[in-house]
N, C-alpha and C positions, 0 to 999 in steps of 0.2 A: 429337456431340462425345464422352459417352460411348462410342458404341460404336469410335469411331477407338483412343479411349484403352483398351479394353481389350485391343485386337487389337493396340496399342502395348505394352502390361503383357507379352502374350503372345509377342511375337515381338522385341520392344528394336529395331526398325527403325526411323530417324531418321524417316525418311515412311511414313505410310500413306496408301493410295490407295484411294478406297470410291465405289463405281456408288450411283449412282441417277436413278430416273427422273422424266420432268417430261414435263407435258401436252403441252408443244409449242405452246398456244394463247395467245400473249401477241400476236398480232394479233385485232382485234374483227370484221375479216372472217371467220375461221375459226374463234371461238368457238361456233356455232348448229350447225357443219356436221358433218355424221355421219361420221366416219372413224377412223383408227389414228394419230393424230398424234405418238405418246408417242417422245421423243429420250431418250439416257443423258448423263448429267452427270458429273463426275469429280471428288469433293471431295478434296482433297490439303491432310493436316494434319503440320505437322513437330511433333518433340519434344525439347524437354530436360529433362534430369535436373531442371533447377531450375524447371518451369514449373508454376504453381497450375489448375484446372481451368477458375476464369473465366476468366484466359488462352487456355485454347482453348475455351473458348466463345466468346471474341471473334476469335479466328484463324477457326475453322471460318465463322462469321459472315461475313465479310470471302470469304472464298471462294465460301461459297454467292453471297453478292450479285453475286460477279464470274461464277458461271459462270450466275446467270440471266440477267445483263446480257446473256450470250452463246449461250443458249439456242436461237437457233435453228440453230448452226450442226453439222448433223449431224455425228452419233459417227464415221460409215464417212471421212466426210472428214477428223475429228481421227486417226482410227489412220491412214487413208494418211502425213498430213503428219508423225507424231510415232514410226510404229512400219511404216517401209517394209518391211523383214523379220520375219514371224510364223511363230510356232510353232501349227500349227493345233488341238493340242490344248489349247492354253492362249488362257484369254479377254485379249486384250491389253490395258490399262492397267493393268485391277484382275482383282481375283479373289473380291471379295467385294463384294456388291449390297445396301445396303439403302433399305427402299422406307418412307415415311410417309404413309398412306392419310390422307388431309384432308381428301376429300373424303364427306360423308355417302355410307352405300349407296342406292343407289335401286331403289325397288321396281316392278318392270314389273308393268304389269298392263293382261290383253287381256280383253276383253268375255267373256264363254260360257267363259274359262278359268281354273285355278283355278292359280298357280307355287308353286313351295317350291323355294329353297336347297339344293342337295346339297353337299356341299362332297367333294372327290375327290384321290385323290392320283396325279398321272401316272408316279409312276416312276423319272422324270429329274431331278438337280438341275441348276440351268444354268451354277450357279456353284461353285465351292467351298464356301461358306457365304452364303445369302442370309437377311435379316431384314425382317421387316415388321411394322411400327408402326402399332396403328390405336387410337383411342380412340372408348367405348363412350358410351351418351347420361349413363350417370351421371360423363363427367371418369375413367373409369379407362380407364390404359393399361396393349393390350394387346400383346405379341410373340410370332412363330412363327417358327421357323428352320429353314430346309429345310439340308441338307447333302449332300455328296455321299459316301456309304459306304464310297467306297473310298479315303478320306482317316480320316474321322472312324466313331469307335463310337457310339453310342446313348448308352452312359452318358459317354461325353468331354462331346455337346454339353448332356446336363443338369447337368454340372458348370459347364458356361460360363453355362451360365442362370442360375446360381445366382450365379456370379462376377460375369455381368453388374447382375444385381440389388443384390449388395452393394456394386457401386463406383456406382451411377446411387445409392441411399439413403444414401452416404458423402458424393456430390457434392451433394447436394440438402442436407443436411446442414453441411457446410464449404464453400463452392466454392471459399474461398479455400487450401485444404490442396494438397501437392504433389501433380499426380497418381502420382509414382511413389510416393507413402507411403500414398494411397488402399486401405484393406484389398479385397481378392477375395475372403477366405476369413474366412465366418462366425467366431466367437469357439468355439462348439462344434465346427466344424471343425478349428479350429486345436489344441484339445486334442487331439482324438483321434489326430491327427497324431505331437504330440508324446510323448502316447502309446504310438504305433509303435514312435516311432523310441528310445526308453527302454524299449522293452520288448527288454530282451539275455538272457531264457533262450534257452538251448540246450537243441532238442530229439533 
């Protein structure tokens, strides 16, 4: 819900529309079984000017339940039925993925071998901005954001990181505050700003 709301703050579109992925294993035949099951889900959150954030936290709530209800029915078949002509450089429903790791890491381990974690970066973003939420054994969460470079700079999306941080510690703080009056920008942000824009020598 925050991140719907921010990317709402950002762009003023009545919907946002945010990927995310799910196991696929909600039958107990196919929970044991070794394979690639993971389907995309499509949470769609509307907004208005007059809506408080528990508000869409109970919208987005109601969504998710509906699209798990409906989880097994593959993505390729929702874009046939919902988006018969595509634009092949553009990802159909959404454009932004975000993913909630829930489940612990699991650590392999082979007899005679010793593993380590690399963690690696391929190059590619697959979306326009994708996020990923995992929390660590002490209860803190954590987030990464891959982006794709030739939309976004380096320092744009650590300004979003910041933005996102101050409206998720706004909401955890008021839930019941409007989200369009939710602050994005620090209090010393906002000075320097102001700042700026008061500063009228001519050089």
């Amino acid at each position: 819900a925050a991140f719907q709301a921010l990317l709402w703050r950002y762009t003023g579109q009545d919907s946002i529309l945010v990927g995310t992925p799910t196991a696929a294993r909600s039958q107990m035949e196919i929970e044991n079984l070794i394979g690639f099951f993971v389907n995309t889900l499509v949470f769609r959150a509307d907004f208005a000017s007059d809506m408080t954030f528990r508000e869409l936290v109970r919208q987005v709530r109601e969504c998710a339940l509906e699209a798990y209800a409906h989880q097994d029915v593959p993505f390729e078949k929702l874009v046939e039925e919902l988006v018969p002509q595509r634009l092949m450089n553009t990802t159909p429903l959404f454009q932004v993925m975000f993913t909630f790791q829930n489940i612990p890491k699991q650590v392999f381990q082979i007899s005679g071998l010793e593993m380590e974690e690399l963690e690696f970066e391929t190059g590619i973003a697959k979306f326009d901005l994708s996020v990923e939420a995992f929390e660590d054994d002490e209860k803190r969460f954590h987030f990464r954001f891959e982006y794709n470079t030739d939309l976004f700079e380096k320092r744009t999306i650590e300004k979003t990181i910041e933005h996102f941080r101050n409206l998720v510690n706004a909401a955890l703080s008021n839930p019941d505050e409007l989200v369009s009056m939710m602050p994005l920008i620090a209090s010393r942000e906002r000075e320097q700003i102001v700042e700026q824009w008061n500063d009228t020598a001519v050089g």
